[in-house]
Structures are given as structure tokens and as C-alpha cells.
C-alpha positions in Angstrom: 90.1 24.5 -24.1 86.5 23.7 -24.1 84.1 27.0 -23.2 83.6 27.5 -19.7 79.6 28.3 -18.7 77.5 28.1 -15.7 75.5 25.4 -15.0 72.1 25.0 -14.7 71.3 23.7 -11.1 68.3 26.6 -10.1 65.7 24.1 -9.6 61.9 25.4 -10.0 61.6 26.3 -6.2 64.7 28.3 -6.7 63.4 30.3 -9.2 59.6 30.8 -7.7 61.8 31.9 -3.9 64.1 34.5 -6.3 61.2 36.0 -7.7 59.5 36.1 -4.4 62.4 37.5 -2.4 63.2 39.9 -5.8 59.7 41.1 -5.1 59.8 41.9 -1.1 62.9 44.0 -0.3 63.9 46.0 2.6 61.8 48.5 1.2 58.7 47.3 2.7 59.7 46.3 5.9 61.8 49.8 6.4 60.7 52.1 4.0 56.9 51.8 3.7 57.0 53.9 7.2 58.3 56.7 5.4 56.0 56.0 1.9 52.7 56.1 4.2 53.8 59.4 5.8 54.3 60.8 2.7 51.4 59.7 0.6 48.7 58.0 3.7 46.4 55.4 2.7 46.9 56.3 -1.5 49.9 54.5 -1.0 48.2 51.5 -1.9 48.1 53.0 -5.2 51.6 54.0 -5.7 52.6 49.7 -4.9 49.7 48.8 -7.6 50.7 51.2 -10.1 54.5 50.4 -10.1 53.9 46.8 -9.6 51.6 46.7 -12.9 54.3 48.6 -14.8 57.4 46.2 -13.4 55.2 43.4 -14.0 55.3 44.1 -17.8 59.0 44.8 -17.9 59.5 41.4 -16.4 56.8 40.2 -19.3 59.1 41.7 -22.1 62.6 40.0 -19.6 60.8 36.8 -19.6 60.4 37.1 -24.0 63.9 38.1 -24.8 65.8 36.0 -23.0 63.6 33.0 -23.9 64.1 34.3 -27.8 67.9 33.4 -27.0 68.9 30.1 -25.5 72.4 31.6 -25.3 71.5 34.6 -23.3 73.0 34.6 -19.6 71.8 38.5 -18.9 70.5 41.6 -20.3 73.4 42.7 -21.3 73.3 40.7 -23.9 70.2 41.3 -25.9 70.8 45.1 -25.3 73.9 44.8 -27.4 72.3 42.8 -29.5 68.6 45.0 -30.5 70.5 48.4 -28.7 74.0 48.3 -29.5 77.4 47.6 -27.7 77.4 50.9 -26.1 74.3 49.9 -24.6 75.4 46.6 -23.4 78.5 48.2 -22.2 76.5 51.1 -20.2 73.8 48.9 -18.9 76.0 45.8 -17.7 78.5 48.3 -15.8 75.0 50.3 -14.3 73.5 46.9 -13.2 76.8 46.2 -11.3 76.5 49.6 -9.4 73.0 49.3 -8.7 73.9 46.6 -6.8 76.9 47.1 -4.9 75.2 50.5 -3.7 72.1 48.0 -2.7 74.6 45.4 -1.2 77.2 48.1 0.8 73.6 49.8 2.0 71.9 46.2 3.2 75.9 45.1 4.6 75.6 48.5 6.9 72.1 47.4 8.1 73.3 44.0 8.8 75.8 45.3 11.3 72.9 47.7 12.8 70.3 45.6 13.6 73.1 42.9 15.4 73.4 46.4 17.9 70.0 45.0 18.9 71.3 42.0 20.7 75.1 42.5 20.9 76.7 46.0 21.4 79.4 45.4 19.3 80.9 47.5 16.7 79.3 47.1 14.0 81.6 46.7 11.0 82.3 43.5 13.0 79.1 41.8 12.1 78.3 43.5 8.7 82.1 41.9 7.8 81.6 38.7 9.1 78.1 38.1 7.0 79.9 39.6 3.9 82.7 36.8 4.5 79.8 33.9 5.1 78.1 35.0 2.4 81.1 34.9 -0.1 82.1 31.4 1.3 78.7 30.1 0.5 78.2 31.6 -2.6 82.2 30.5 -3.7 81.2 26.8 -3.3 77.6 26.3 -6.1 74.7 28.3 -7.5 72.7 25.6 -6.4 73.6 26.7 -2.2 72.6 30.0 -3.5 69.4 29.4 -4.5 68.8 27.2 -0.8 69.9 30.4 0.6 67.7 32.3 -0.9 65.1 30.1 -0.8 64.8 30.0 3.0 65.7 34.0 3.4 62.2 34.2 1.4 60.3 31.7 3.6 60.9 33.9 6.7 59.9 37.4 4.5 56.6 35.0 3.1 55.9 33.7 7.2 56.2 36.9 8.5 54.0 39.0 6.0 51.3 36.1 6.1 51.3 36.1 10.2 51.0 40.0 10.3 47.8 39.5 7.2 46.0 37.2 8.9 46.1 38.8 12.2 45.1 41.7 10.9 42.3 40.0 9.2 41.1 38.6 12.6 41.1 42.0 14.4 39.5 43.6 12.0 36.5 40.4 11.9 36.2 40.9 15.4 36.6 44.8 15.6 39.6 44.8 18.1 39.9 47.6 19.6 43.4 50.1 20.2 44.8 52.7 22.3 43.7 54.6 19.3 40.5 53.5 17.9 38.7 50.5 16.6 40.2 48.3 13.8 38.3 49.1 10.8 38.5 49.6 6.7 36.7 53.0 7.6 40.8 54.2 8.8 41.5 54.2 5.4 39.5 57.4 4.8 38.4 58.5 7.9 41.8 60.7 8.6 41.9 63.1 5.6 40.4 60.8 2.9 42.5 58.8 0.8 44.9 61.1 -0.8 45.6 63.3 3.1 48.6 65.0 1.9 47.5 65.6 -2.0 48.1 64.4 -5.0 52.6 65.7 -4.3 52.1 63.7 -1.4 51.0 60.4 -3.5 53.5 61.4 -6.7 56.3 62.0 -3.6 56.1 58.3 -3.0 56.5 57.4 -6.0 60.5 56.8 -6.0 60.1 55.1 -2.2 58.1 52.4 -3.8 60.3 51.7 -6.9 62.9 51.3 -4.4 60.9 48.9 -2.8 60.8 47.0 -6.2 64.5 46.9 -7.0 65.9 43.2 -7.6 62.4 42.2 -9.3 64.5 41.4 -12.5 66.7 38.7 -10.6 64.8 36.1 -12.3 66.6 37.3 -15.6 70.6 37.5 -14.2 69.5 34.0 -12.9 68.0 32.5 -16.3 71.7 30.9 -17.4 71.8 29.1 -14.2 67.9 28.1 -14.3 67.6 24.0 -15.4 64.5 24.7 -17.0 64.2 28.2 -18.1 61.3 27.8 -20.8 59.2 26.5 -18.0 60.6 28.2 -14.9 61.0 32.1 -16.3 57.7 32.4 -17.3 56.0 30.4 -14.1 57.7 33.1 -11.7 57.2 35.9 -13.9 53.4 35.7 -14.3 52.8 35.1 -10.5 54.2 38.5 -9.8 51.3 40.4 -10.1 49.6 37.9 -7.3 52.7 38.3 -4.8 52.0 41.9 -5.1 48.8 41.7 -4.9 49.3 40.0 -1.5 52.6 40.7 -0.1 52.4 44.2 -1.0 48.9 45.4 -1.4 47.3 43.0 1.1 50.2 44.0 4.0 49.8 47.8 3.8 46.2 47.5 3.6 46.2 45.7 6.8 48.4 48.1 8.6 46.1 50.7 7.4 42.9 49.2 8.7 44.5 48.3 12.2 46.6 52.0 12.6 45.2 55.2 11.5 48.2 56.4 8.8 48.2 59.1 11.3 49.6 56.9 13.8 52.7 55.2 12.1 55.7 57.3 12.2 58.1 57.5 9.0 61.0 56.3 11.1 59.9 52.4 12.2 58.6 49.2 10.9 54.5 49.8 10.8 54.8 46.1 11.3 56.4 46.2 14.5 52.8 48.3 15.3 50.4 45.5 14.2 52.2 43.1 15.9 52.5 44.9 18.7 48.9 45.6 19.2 48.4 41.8 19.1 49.7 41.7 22.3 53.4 40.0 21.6 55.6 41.0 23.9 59.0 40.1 21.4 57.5 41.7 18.1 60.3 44.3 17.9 62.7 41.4 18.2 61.3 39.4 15.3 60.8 42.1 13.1 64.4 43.0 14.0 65.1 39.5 13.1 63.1 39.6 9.9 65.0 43.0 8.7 68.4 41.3 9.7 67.4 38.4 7.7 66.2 40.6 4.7 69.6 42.7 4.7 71.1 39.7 4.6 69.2 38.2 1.7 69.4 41.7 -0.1 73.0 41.2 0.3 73.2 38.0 -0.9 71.6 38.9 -3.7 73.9 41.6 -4.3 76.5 38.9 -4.2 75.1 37.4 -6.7 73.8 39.4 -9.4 77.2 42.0 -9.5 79.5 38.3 -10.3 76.7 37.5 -12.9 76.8 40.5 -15.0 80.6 40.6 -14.6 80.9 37.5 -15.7 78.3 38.7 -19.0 80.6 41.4 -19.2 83.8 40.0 -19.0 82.8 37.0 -21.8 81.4 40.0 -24.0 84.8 42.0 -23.7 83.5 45.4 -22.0 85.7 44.0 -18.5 88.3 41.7 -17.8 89.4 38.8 -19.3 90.0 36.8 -16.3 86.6 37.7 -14.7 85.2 35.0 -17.1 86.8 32.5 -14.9 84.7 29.9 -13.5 86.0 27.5 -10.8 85.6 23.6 -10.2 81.7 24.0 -9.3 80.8 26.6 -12.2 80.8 29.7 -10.3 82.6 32.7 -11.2 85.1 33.3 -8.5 87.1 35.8 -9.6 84.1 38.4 -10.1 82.8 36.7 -7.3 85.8 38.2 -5.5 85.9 41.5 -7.1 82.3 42.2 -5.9 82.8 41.3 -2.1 86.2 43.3 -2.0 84.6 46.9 -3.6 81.4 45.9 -1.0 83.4 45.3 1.7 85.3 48.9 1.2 82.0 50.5 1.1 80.8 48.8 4.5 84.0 50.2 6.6 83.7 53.6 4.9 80.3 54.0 5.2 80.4 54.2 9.1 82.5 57.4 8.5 79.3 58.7 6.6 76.5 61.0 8.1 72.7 59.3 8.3 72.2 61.5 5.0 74.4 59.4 2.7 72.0 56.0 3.3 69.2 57.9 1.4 72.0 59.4 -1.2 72.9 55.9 -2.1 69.6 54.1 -2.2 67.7 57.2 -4.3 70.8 56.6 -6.4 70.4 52.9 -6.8 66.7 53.5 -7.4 67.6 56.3 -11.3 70.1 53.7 -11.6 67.1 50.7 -11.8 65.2 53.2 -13.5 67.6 53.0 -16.7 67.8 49.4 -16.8 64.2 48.6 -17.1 64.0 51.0 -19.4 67.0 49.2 -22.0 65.1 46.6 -21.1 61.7 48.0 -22.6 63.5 49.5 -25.5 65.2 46.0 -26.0 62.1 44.8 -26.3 60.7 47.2 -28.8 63.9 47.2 -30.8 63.4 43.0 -31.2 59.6 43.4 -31.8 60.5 45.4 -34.7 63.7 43.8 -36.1 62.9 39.9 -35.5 59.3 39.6 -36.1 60.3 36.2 -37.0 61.2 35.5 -33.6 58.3 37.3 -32.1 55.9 35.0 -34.1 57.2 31.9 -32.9 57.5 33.3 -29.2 55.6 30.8 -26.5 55.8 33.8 -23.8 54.8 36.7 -25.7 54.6 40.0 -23.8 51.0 41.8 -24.2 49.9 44.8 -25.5 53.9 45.9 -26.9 54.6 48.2 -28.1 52.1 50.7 -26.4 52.9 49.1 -23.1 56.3 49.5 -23.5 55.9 53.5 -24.5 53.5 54.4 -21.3 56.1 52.7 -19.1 58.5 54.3 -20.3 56.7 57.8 -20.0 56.2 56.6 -16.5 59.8 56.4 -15.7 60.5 59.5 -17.1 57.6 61.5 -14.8 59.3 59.6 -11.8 62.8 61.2 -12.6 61.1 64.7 -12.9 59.2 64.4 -9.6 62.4 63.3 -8.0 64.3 66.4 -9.8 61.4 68.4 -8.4 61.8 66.7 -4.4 64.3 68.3 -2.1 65.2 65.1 -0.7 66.3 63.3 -4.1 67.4 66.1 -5.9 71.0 66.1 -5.2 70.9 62.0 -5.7 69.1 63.0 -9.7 71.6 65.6 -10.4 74.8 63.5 -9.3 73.8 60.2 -11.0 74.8 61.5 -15.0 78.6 61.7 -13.4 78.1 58.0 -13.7 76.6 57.6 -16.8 79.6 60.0 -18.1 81.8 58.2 -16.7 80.9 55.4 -18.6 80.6 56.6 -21.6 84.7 58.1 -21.3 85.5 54.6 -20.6 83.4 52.9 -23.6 85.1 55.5 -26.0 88.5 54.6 -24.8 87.8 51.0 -25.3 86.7 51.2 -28.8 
């Protein structure tokens, strides 16, 4: 029987709207509330500091899986410049990462339908879990259109809010509580109101805001034109941060004193608000739906992907190799929706408290896969200089790039040891790890 593999129908626009939607998550639009209470304007910091460091993980992404035609994941090149444990430990983390992401953003779905129907809401967070598995059953290609026009609305929305912001700051608009003006930035206890704890707080809001950055890399065996389309996406990142991030929070900072915003809502619901449009909780709710759903469909996604990479590298299942007629792997596919859609009608049995459990969770569990892939990187910088040398999308400045990240990641886990509120998530996350370690010994 000839080898089954996925085809590569991610067109260029595909790729570019992944990145794009792998680089604005729910994060932004629900958590920066939260990150600007913690840290106030310095936040702008924290989003420029993490999005320099993921930028160069996706730089060393882009140059191993370009080193490897045959590489579908990074599973794969962790075995390879790691070893199998690795492969086994990250491809099995990846998965988790995401079904926590996807039963969290399936939740949300069936939340923010309260908004216009008062319906329980497993009905709705089921019912997009069941669209979504439909559309993803039938080709990659629908996929990527999905994803494609879930990023258009994130891209519309942030632009809108930007330029109005822009406007009312040119013409000094002013607000039930001041003027608009870049002077709110420091004018309310300077730039860093809360300290430098408050700033190194944020830190693990804003690399949740980042997860699903490295989509562009579980997508790469599906891309039709991965030498040209990997790197394109990967080297615009530091712009859509620059804009999407950066330039949003800066405007919401200049319109609202930090003061102002409260950790609980959308800041952008504010600036839209102060515009004067009467419906701007109703698209933002809209936007957030559409986010959650995109998250989740990403989800989707990514946890078939890397049991597919783990099923044709024998760490699962034999049969979750299977492809169907349009070159989609069904039966992890299927395997993926089932363990999300458990979580979804379990979930409404869990206390508020759990939603931050899973995410901070989600967020060590990123934290170790950027890392493999940084020490990946290293490893084949090393051992295949050969390969390095011939390179056409070499990442800059490795290996001391790939150290200082990795130090970075490290100081991360020890502020989040030292936090009240993501302590418990730190010191639960190794049952995983040993988990999976149990389970790789058993199958050697």
C-alpha cells in the first residue's frame, strides 16, 4: 500500500492568515484587562519583550523544518537532534497544550452566545465543536478559508479600534475622564505604577497571549510552498506585533488612563465605547465569539496534526495515522473533538478558578515546547553544520539567542512559582510531565 501523507493545499494566504491569527489570541482581547492592571502602561514592554524572544523561536522553527523536506512537525526534528524521549514528551505536551486551549475557548464559545440567546450553554459550545469537526473532516484547504476569514475579523477590528484612537488623540477628544493624550501613559504613577513585580507579574499573561504562534510549523506538511511561505510569515511577525499588539495597547492607553480599565472586561469595548457606538459591547462580543471559535479551530487542528506525527513515528496509535479520501486525518481528527468535547460538559461543573488553572497550565506547557524547540535548534547547529551552511533561512545570532531565551523562560517559571495565582498551576504541571515519562518507559 502506497504511504499515506497530507497534501499540500495551504495556499500563501493561508499561511500569512495562520500566522496572523497564531499571533492575536483571546489573550488580547480578554486578558490584556487583566495584564494592564497588573503591570499599567509597562505592559507595552512585557508584549515587546516576549514577542522579540517568540519571534526568534519561530526563526530557529522556520530553519529546521526547512533543513528537512520530510518534516510534518516538531516532533520530528526533536527526536531527531533531542532524542525519542524528547519527541515522545514534546508531541504528547503539544497535544495537551491544546486541548486545554480548545476545551477553555469551547466554554467561551457557549458564554458569549448567553449574550444574545439565554440558552444553556453547553448547547452552543457543542454545536460549534460539531461544525467545526465537520469542516475540518472534509480538506485542509476549508481549514485554512476558515481561518483565514476568522483572522480578517481579529485584523478589522484591531485596525478600526487603532485608527480611531489615532483620530481622537489628533484631535484631543475629550472623556468622562480626561483628555486623550500620550501624556496617560505616565501621568498616573509613571510607567512602571505598580513596580517592577507588577511588570515581571505580567509576564505569564502575555505569553499566554502568544500561544499558537508556532502554528505555522504543525501547518508546514500541508503548506504547497513551504520554502517560500514559512519564512514570508515568519519574518512579518515582529511587524504584526509591532501593530496588532504594541500599537492596540498603546492606543487604549492614550485614550483611558490604565487607571480606568478594569481587569475584568475588554479595554476595547472602552475605546469603542467612547467613540460614541452605541453596539460596541455587541461587536466586541462578536469579535471574542469569533476568536474562541478560531482558537478552537485551531485547536482542532493542531492536536490531529501532532497525532498524526505521533502515530506515523510510533509513540501513539497505529490507526491514528489514517488519512481519509481528502488527506485529512480523521481518526485523530476524531480523537481530539471526543476528549474536547468531554472537557466542555465537565467544565460547567467547575468553579470560575479552574479557567485560569487550565490556561496558566497551557501557558508552562508552551513554555517547554519552545524551549525543545530552541535546544533542537542548538543540537542541529552543532551536529549538521553541513546543513546549517547550506541553510537559505538561517536563524541569527544562535547560539546566544537561543541561551538568553532560554534563561528567559526559565525566570518566567520562577516568577510564576513565586505568584499566588499561578503557583498551584506550576507545581501541578510535572504530574504531567511524569506521567509521560511512566508511559515512554513502558513503551520502550
Amino acid at each position: 500500500m502506497a504511504k499515506q501523507e497530507l497534501k499540500r493545499d495551504l495556499k500563501n494566504r493561508h499561511v500569512q492568515l495562520i500566522a496572523i491569527g497564531g499571533t492575536i489570541g483571546t489573550g488580547l482581547f480578554l486578558g490584556s484587562g487583566k495584564a494592564i492592571q497588573l503591570a499599567g502602561p509597562s505592559i507595552i514592554f512585557s508584549y515587546l519583550i516576549i514577542g522579540l524572544a517568540l519571534f526568534f523561536v519561530m526563526r530557529a522553527l522556520g530553519e529546521l523544518l526547512l533543513s528537512n523536506a520530510g518534516y510534518t512537525s516538531f516532533t520530528e526534528f526533536a527526536t531527531e537532534y533531542v532524542g525519542p524521549w524528547a519527541g515522545f514528551v514534546t508531541g504528547w505536551t503539544y497535544w495537551f497544550c491544546w486541548i486545554m486551549t480548545a476545551m477553555a475557548d469551547i466554554i467561551a464559545v457557549g458564554v458569549y452566545m448567553q449574550y444574545w440567546f439565554k440558552i444553556p450553554q453547553w448547547i452552543p459550545a457543542l454545536l460549534c465543536l460539531v461544525i467545526l469537526l465537520g469542516l475540518n473532516l472534509l480538506t485542509v484547504k476549508l481549514f485554512g478559508e476558515l481561518e483565514f476569514w476568522f483572522a480578517i475579523i481579529k485584523v478589522v477590528t484591531i485596525i478600526a479600534m487603532i485608527i480611531a484612537g489615532i483620530i481622537l488623540l489628533i484631535i484631543g477628544f475629550k472623556t468622562s475622564t480626561g483628555t486623550v493624550s500620550v501624556t496617560n501613559l505616565w501621568s498616573h504613577g509613571g510607567m512602571f505604577p505598580n513596580g517592577i513585580s507588577g511588570f515581571l507579574l505580567s509576564l505569564q499573561l502575555v505569553v499566554f497571549s502568544f500561544v499558537g504562534v508556532e502554528l505555522v510549523g504543525v501547518s508546514a506538511a500541508e503548506t504547497a510552498n513551504p520554502k517560500k511561505n514559512i519564512p514570508s510569515a515568519i519574518n512579518k511577525i515582529p511587524v504584526r506585533i509591532s501593530l496588532f499588539y504594541v500599537g492596540a495597547l498603546f492606543v487604549i492607553l492614550v485614550v483611558n488612563p490604565w487607571t480606568q480599565l478594569k481587569a475584568t472586561s475588554s479595554p476595547f469595548v472602552e475605546v469603542f465605547a467612547l467613540i460614541g457606538i452605541p453596539v460596541a459591547a455587541g461587536i466586541i462580543n462578536f469579535v471574542v465569539l469569533t476568536s474562541a471559535a478560531s482558537a478552537c479551530n485551531s485547536g482542532l487542528f493542531s492536536t490531529s496534526r501532532i497525532l498524526y506525527s505521533l502515530s506515523r513515528n510510533g509513540d501513539a496509535p497505529a490507526k491514528l495515522a489514517h488519512l481519509n479520501k481528502q488527506a485529512v486525518p480523521s481518526n485523530a481528527l476524531f480523537t481530539s473533538t471526543i476528549v474536547v468535547s468531554i472537557g466542555a460538559l465537565l467544565s460547567k461543573l467547575i468553579p470560575e478558578q479552574a479557567f485560569t488553572v487550565v490556561t496558566t497550565i497551557s501557558a508552562i506547557c508552551f513554555i517547554w515546547v519552545w524551549s525543545i524547540i530552541l535546544i533542537s535548534h542548538i543540537k542541529y547547529s552543532k551536529t549538521r553544520p553541513d546543513l546549517r551552511a547550506k541553510s537559505t533561512f538561517r536563524a541569527p545570532f544562535t547560539p546566544l539567542v537561543n541561551y538568553l531565551i532560554l534563561g528567559l523562560f526559565v525566570f518566567i517559571l520562577l516568577v510564576m512559582l513565586v505568584a499566588e495565582a499561578t503557583r498551584l498551576s506550576l507545581m501541578m504541571t510535572p504530574i504531567w510531565f511524569i506521567l509521560l515519562v511512566i508511559l515512554y518507559k513502558n513503551k520502550k
